[in-house]
N, C-alpha and C positions, 0 to 999 in steps of 0.2 A: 238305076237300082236293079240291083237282078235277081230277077225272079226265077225260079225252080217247080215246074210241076210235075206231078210223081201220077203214074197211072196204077190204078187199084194193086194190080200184082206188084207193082214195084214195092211198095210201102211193106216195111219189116211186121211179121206178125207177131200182136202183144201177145206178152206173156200171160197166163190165167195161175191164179195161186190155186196151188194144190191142197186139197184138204190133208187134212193127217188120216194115216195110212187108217181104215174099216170107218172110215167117215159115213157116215148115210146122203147121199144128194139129192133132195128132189125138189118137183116140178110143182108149182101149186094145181092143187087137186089130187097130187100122187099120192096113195093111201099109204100112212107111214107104221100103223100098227091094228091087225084086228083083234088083237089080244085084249082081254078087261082086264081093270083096275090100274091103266091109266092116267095120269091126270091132264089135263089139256095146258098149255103153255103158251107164251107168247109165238104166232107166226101158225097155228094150228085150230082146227075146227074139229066137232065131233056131229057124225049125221046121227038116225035116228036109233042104231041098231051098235051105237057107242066105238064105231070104228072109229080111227086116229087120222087125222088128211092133214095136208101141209096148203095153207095158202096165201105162203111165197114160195120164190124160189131160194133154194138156202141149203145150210148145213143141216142135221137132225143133231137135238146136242140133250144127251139123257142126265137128269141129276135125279139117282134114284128113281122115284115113279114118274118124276113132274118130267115132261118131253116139251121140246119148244122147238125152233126151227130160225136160225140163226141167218137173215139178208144176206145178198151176194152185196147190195147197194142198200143201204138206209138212211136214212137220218138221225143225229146223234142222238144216243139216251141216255148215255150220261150212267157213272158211277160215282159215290162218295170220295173224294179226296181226289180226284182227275182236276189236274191241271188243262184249264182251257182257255183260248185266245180269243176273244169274242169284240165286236164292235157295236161302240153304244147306238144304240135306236130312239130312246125318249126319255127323258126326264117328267120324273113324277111328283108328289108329295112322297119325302122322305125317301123315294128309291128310283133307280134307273133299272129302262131295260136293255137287256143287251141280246143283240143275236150272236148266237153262238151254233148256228147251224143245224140246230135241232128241230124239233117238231112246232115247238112255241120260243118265241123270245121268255131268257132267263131273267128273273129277277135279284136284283144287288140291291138291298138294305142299306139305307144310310149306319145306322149299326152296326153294319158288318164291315164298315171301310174302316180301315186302320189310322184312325187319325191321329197326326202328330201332339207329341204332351202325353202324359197321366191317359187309362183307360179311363172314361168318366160318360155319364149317361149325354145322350144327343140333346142339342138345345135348339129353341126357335132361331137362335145366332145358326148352327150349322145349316139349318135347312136353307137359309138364307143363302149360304156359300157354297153350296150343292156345287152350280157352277164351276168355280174357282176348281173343283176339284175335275170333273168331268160333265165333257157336254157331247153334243150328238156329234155321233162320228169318228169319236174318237176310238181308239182300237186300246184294248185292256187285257192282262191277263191277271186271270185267279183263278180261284177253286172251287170247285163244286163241298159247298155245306152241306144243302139237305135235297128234299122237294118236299111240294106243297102238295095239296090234297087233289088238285086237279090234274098233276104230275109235269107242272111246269120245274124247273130248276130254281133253287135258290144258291147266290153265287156269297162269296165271302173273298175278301182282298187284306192278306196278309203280306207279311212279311216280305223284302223285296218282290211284291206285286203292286198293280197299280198301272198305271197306264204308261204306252209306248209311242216311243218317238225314234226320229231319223232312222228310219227302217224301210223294209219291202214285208207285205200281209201277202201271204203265198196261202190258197186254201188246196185241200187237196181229200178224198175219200177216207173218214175216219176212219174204217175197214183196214187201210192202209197201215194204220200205226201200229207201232208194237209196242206195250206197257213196257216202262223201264221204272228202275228206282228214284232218278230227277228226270225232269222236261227239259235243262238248263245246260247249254252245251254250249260248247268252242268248236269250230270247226276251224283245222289250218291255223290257228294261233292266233285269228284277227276279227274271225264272222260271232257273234253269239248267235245261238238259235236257239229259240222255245219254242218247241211241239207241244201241241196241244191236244189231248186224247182227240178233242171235237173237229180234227183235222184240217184245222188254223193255224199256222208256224209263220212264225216272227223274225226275220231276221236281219241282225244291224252289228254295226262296229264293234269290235272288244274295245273297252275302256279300260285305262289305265286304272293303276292302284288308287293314283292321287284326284284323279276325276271321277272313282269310284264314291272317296270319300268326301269331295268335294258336293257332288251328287244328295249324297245322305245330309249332310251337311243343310242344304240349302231349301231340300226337297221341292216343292212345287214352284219356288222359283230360281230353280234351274234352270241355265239354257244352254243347251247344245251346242256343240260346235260340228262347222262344216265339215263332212266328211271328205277327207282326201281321194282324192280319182283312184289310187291304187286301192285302198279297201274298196271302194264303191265296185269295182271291178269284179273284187274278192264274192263280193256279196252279191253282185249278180250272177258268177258263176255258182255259186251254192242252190242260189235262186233257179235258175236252169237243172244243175242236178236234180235236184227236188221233184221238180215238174219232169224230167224225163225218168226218174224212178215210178212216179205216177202213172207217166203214159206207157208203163208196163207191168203196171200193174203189181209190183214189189214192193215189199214193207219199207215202211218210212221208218229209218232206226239212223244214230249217229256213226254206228259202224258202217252200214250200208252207204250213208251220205258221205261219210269219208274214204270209201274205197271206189264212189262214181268219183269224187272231186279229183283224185289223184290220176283216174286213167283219165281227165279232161284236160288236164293240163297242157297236153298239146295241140289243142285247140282255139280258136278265138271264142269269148263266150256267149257272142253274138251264136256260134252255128251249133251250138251244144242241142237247140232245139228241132234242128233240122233231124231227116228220121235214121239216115245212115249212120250217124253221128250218135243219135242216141242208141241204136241199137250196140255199138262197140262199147260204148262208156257205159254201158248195165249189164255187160257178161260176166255171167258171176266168175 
């Protein structure tokens, strides 16, 4: 087996994302405003004589009066209708929870899963087959519904959502992603990938039309079939992209993921993580 070790100066230096151009950046404790009528905001304190201090380190992000102070690194918080990839933790009465890489594990509602048949109220039969539908460990995506009064996440599982198989769980700095109009992508004709705001991305085989519908068809008892070595391959080079977009610190977007994939291809996907390697295949 051969191994490769890299001394400090050898190894490429990450990239750091740029803020947009009259950005404010400060330190915590850096005074961000001594002007009044202020309002304090998330990532922000005020001493006793109502100056403004930041304490994290972050962006300054002003809406109107209210000032907040936006993490270089945090953990997810989550917005209404964000698509998120999250892995179940516990089974409760009537709901499971899931971590989704936030602050607290989110809450799913047995009422908020989308069960096959008629819309119709949950019954003591459902709780009973809580199970059948998800149990620990399993990895899911859906959608942020609401939050709860302690500001945990409440999650809802519609529409092709619901939980995921034959795949690779790539997590990676929510920071990282860029809001799009779907989560729901092709990469290369063959990978699907779901990003998920909460910087959890899913990635597995494209299915055909007829396995699509066989899929719907069948629902929970469904069963996959072996992935072929050549997509597996596919899918672990996506998987590598990903991770070396990361380890420089650049937005995770489909365009971005499709223009690492293409300059990898002359690569084995084994060395995509190596650092030489990744430095070429993330130059914009």
């Amino acid at each position: 087996m051969e191994v490769k070790i890299y001394s400090p100066a050898a190894l490429p230096e990450k990239h750091t994302r740029q803020p947009p151009a009259g950005s404010q950046i400060v330190l915590p404790g850096e005074l961000i405003t001594s002007e009044p009528g202020y309002m304090r905001g998330h990532g922000t304190y005020q001493n006793e004589e109502g100056h403004l201090f930041s304490c994290v380190a972050g962006v300054v992000e002003r809406v109107n009066k209210l000032v907040s102070v936006r993490p270089v690194r945090a953990r997810y918080v989550g917005d209404v209708g964000d698509v998120v990839v999250g892995r179940i933790t516990e089974l409760q009465q009537s709901k499971w929870k899931v971590d989704i890489a936030g602050r607290q594990d989110a809450i799913l509602q047995l009422g908020a899963v989308n069960l096959p048949g008629a819309a119709r109220r949950r019954t003591i039969e459902d709780q009973l087959q809580m199970r059948s539908l998800f149990v620990e460990n399993d990895v899911i995506v859906a959608e942020v519904q609401s939050f709860f009064q302690d500001g945990s996440v409440a999650l809802q599982v519609g529409r092709d959502m619901g939980k995921l198989e034959n795949g690779i769980f790539v997590s990676v700095p929510s920071s990282l992603i860029k809001r799009s109009k779907t989560h729901f992508h092709t990469i290369a004709g063959a990978v699907d990938i779901i990003i998920g705001m909460n910087g959890c991305i899913w990635l597995s085989a494209s299915l055909s039309d007829e396995e699509k519908e066989v899929k719907a068809i069948q629902g929970k008892n469904y069963v996959a079939k072996p992935v072929p070595r050549e997509d597996r391959e596919k899918i672990a080079r996506v998987r590598n992209c990903v991770a070396a977009l990361a380890e420089r610190n650049l937005p995770i977007h489909p365009d971005t993921i499709t223009e690492c994939y293409r300059a990898s291809l002359k690569y084995d996907p084994k060395h995509l993580i190596t650092p030489e390697v990744i430095e070429v295949i993330t130059k914009p």
